[in-house]
Backbone as a chain_set.jsonl record, in Angstrom:
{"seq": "XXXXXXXXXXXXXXXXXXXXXXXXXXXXXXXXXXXXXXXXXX", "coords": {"N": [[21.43, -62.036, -90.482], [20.996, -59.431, -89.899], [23.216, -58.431, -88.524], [25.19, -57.679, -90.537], [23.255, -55.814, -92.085], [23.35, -54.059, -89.884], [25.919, -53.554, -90.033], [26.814, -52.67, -92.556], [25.15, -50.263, -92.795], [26.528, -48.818, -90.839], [28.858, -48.426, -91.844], [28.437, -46.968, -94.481], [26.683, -44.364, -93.343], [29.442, -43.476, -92.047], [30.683, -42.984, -93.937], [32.62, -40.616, -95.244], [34.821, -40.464, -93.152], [36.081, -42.956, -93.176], [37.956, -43.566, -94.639], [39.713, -41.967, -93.653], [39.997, -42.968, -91.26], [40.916, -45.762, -92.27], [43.073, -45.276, -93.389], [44.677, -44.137, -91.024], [44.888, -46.504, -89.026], [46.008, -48.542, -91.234], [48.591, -46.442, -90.915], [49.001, -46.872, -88.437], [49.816, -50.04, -88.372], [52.112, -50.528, -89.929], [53.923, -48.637, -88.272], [53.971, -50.265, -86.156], [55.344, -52.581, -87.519], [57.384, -51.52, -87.849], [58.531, -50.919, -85.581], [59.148, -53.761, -84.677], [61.115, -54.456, -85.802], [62.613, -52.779, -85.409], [65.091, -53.331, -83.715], [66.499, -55.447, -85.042], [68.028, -54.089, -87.062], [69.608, -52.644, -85.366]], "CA": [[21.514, -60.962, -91.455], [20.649, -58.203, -88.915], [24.885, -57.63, -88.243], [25.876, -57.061, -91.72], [22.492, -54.319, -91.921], [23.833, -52.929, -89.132], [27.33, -52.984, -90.364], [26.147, -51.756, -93.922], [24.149, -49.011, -92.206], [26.968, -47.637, -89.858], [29.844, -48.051, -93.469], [27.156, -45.834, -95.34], [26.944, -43.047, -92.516], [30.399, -42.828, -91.739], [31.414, -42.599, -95.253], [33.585, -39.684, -94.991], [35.416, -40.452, -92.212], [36.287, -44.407, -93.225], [39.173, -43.618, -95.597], [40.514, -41.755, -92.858], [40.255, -44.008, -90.312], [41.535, -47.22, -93.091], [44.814, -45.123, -93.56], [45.502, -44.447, -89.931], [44.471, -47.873, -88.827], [46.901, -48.591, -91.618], [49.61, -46.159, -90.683], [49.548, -47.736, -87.114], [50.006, -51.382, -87.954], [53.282, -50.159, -90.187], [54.948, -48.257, -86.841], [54.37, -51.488, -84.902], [55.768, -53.924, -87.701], [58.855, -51.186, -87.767], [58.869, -51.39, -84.162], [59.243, -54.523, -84.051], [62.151, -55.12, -86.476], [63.923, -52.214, -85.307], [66.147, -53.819, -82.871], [67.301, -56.116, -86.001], [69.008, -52.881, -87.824], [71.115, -52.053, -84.446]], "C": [[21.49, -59.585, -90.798], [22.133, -57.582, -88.57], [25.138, -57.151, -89.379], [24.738, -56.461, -92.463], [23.356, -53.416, -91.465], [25.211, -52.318, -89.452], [27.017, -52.097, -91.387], [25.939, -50.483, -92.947], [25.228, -48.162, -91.394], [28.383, -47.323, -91.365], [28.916, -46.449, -93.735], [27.205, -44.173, -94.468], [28.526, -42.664, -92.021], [31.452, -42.99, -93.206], [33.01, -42.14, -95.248], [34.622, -39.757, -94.292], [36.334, -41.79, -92.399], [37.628, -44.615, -93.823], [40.056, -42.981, -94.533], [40.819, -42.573, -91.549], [41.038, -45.401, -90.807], [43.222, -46.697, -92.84], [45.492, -44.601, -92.634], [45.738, -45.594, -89.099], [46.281, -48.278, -89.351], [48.771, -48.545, -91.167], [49.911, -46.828, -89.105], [49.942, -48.935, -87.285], [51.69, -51.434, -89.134], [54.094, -49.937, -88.98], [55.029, -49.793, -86.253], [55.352, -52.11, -85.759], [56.966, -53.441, -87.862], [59.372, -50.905, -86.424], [59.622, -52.171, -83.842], [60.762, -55.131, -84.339], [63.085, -54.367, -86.04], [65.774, -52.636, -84.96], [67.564, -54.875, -83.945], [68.431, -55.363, -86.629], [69.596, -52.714, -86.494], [71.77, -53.219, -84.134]], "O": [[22.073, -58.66, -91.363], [22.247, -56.374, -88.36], [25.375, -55.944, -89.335], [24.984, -56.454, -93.669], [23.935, -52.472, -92.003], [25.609, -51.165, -89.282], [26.941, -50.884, -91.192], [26.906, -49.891, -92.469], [25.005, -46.964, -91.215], [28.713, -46.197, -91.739], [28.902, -45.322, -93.241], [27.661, -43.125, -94.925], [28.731, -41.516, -91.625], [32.676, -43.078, -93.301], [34.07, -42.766, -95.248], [35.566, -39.092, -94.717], [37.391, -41.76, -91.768], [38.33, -45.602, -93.6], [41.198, -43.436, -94.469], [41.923, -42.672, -91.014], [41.675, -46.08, -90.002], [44.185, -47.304, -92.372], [46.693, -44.408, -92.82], [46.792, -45.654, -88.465], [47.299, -48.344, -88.662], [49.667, -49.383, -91.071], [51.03, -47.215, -88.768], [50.6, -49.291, -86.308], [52.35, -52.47, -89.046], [54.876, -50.805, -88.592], [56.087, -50.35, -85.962], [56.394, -52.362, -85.154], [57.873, -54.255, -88.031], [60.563, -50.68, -86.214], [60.57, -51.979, -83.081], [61.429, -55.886, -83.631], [64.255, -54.75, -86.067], [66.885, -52.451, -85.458], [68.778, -55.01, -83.793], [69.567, -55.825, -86.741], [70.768, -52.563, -86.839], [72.83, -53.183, -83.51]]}, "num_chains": 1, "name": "protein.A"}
C-alpha cells in the first residue's frame, strides 16, 4: 500500500502541473504514431 500513498501523495502536489504534462505526454505519442506512418503517404 505504501506505492500508491506515495503515488497519491506526489498526484496531489503536482496537481497543477499534471494536465500539462498528460497533454504533452499525449502530444508526443501522436508525433511518433505520425512518424511512423509517414513513409506510408509518400
Amino acid at each position: 500500500m505504501t506505492f500508491y500513498k506515495t503515488v497519491k501523495a506526489i498526484a496531489v502536489r503536482s496537481q497543477d502541473t499534471l494536465v500539462h504534462d498528460a497533454v504533452g505526454a499525449a502530444a508526443l505519442i501522436v508525433m511518433l504514431i505520425v512518424g511512423l506512418h509517414l513513409p506510408a503517404f509518400v
